[in-house]
ZAGUTI-874642 format. One record per residue: residue number from 0; residue in three letters; x, y, z of N, C-alpha, C in turn. Coordinates in Angstrom, 1 decimal. Layout:
// ZAGUTI-874642
(pt NUM "ALA" (X Y Z) (X Y Z) (X Y Z));
...
// end
This chain:
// ZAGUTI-874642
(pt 0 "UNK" (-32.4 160.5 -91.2) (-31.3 159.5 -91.1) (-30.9 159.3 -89.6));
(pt 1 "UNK" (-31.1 160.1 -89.1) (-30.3 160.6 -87.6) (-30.9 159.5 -87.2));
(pt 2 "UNK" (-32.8 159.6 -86.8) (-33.8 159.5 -86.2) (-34.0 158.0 -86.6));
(pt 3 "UNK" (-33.2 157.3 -87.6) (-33.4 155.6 -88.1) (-31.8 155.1 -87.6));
(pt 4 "UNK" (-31.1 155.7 -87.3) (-30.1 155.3 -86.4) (-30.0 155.4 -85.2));
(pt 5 "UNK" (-31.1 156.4 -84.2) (-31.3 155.8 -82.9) (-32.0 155.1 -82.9));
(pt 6 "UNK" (-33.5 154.6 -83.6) (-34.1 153.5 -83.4) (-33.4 152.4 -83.3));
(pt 7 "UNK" (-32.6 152.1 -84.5) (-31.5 151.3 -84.7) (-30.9 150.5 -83.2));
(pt 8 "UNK" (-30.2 151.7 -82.5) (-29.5 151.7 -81.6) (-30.1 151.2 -80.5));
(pt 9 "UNK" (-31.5 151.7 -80.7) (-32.3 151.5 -79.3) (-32.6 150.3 -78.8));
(pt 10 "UNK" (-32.7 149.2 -80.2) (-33.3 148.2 -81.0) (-32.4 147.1 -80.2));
(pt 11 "UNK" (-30.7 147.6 -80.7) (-29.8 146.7 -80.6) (-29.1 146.7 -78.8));
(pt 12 "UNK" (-30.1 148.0 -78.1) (-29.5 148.1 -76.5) (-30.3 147.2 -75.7));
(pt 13 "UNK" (-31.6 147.1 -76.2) (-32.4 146.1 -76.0) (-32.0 144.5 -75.5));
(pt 14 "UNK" (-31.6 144.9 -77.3) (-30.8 143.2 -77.7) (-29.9 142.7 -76.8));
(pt 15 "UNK" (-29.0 143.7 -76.9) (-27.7 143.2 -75.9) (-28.2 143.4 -74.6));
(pt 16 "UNK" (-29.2 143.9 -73.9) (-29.3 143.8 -72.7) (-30.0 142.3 -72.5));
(pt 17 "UNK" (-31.0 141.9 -73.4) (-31.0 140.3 -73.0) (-30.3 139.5 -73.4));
(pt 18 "UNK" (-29.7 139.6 -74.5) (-28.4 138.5 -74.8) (-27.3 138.6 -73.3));
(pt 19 "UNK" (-27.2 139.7 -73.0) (-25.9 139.4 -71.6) (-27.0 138.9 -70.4));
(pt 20 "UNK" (-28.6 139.2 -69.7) (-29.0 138.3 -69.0) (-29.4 136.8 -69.4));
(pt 21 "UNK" (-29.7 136.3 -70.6) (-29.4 135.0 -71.0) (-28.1 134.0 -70.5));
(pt 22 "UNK" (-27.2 134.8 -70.6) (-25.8 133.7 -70.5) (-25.7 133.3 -68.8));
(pt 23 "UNK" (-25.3 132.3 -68.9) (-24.8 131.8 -67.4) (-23.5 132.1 -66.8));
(pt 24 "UNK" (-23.7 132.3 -65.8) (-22.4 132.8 -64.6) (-21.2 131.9 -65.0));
(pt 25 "UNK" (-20.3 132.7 -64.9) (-19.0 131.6 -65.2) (-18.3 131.5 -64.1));
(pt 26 "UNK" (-18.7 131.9 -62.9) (-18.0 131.9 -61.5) (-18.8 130.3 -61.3));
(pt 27 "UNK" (-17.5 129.1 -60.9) (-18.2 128.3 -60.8) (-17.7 128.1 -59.0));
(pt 28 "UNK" (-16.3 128.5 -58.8) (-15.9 128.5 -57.5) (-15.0 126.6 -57.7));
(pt 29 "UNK" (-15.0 126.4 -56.5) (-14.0 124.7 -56.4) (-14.4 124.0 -56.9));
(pt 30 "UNK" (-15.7 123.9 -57.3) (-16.4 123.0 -58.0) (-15.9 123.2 -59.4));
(pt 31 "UNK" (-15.7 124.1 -60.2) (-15.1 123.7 -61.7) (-13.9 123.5 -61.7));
(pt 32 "UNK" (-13.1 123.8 -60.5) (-11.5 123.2 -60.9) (-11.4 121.8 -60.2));
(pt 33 "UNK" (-12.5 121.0 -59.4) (-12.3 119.8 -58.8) (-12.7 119.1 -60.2));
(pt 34 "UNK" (-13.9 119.5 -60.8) (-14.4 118.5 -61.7) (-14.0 118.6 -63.0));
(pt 35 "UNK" (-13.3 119.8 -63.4) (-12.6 120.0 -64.6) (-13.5 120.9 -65.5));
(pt 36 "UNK" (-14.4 121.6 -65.1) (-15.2 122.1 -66.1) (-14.5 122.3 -67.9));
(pt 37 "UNK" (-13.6 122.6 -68.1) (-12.9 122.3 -69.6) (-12.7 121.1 -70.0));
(pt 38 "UNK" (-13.2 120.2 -69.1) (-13.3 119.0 -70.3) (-14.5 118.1 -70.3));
(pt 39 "UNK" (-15.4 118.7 -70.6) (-16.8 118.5 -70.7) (-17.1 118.7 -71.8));
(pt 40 "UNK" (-18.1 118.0 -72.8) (-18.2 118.1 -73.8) (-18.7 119.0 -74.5));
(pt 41 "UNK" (-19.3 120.0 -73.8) (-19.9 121.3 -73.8) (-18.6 122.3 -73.8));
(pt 42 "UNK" (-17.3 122.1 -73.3) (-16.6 123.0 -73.4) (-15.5 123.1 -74.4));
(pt 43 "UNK" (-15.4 121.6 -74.9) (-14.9 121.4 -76.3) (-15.2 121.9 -77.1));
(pt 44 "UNK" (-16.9 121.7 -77.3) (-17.3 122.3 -78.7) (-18.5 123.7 -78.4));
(pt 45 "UNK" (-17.6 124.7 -77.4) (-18.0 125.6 -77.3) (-18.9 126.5 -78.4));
(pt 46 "UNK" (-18.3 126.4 -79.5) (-19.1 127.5 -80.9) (-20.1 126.7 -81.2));
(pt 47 "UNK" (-20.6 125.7 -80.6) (-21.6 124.9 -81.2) (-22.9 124.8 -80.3));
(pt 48 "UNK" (-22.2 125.5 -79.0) (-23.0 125.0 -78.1) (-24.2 126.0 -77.7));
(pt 49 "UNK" (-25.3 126.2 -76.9) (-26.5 127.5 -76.7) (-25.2 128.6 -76.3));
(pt 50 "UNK" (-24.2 128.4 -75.1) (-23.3 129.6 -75.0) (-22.6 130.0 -76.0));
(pt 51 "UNK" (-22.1 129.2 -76.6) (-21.6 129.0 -77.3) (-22.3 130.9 -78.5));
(pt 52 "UNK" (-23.3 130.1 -79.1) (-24.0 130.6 -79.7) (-24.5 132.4 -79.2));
(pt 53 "UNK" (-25.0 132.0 -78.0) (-24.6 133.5 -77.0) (-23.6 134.3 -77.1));
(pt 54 "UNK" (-22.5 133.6 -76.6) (-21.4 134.3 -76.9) (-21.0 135.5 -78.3));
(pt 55 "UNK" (-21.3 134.7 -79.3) (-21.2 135.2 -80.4) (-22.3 136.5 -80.9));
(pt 56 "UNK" (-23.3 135.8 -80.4) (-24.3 137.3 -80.8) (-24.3 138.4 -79.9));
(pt 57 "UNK" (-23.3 138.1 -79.0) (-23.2 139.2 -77.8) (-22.0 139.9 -78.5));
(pt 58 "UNK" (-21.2 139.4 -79.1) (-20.0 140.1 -80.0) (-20.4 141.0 -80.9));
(pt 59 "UNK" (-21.7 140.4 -81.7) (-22.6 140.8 -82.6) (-22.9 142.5 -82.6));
(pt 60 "UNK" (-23.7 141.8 -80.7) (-24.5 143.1 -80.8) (-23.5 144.4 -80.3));
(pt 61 "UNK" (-22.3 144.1 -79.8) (-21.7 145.3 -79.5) (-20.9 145.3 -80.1));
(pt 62 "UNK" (-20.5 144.9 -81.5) (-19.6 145.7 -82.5) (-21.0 146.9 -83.2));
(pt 63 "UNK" (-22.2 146.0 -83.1) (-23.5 147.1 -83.8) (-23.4 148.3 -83.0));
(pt 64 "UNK" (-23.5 147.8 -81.6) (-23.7 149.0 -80.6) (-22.7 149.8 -80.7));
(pt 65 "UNK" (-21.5 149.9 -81.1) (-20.6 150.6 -81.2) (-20.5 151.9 -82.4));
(pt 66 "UNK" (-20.9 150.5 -83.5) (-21.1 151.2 -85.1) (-22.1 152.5 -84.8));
(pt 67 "UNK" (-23.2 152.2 -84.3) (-24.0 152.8 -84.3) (-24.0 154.3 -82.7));
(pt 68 "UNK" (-23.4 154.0 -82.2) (-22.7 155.0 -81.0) (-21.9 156.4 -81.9));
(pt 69 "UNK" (-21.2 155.6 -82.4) (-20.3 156.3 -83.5) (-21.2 157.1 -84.1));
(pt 70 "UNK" (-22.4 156.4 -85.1) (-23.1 157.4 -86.4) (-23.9 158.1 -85.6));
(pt 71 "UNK" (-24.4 157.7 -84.4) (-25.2 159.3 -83.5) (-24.3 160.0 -83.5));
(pt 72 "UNK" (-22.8 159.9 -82.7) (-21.8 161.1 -82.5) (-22.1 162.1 -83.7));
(pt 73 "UNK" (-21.6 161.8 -84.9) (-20.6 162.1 -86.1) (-22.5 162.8 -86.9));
(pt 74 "UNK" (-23.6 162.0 -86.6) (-24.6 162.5 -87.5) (-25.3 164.3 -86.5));
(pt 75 "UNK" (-25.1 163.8 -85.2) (-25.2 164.9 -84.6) (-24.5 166.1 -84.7));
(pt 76 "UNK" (-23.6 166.7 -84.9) (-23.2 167.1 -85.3) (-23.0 167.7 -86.5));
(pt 77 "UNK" (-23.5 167.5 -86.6) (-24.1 167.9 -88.2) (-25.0 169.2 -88.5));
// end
C-alpha cells in the first residue's frame, strides 16, 4: 500500500511540476495597467480559457499532492 502511494505521489510531483512551468508570468509590469489587462476577453472568461484551465489542474494536483503527503506520513509509521 505504502509503495502504490509513493508512486502515486511521484506521478502527481511530476504533474505539478509541469502544470506550474506551463502557465505564464503574471508580472506584466506598466504595460497591464496602461492597457487594462482585466478587460480582455481572456480575462473575463478566465475558467474557460488554456490558463484558465491550468489554473485549475494546478489546484488539482496539490490538493492530490497534499492527500497523498499525508498517507506517506500516517502509512509510515506504521
Amino acid at each position: 500500500m505504502l509503495t502504490a502511494v509513493i508512486v502515486l505521489h511521484i506521478i502527481v510531483c511530476i504533474a505539478l511540476i509541469l502544470v506550474i512551468l506551463l502557465q505564464s508570468s503574471k508580472v506584466e509590469g506598466l504595460t497591464g495597467i496602461v492597457q487594462g489587462g482585466a478587460e480582455t476577453f481572456f480575462g473575463k472568461n478566465k475558467g474557460r480559457s488554456y490558463e484558465g484551465k491550468l489554473a485549475r489542474l494546478t489546484t488539482i494536483c496539490m490538493i492530490v499532492f497534499i492527500i497523498t503527503s499525508i498517507a506517506i506520513g500516517i502509512l509510515s509509521n506504521k
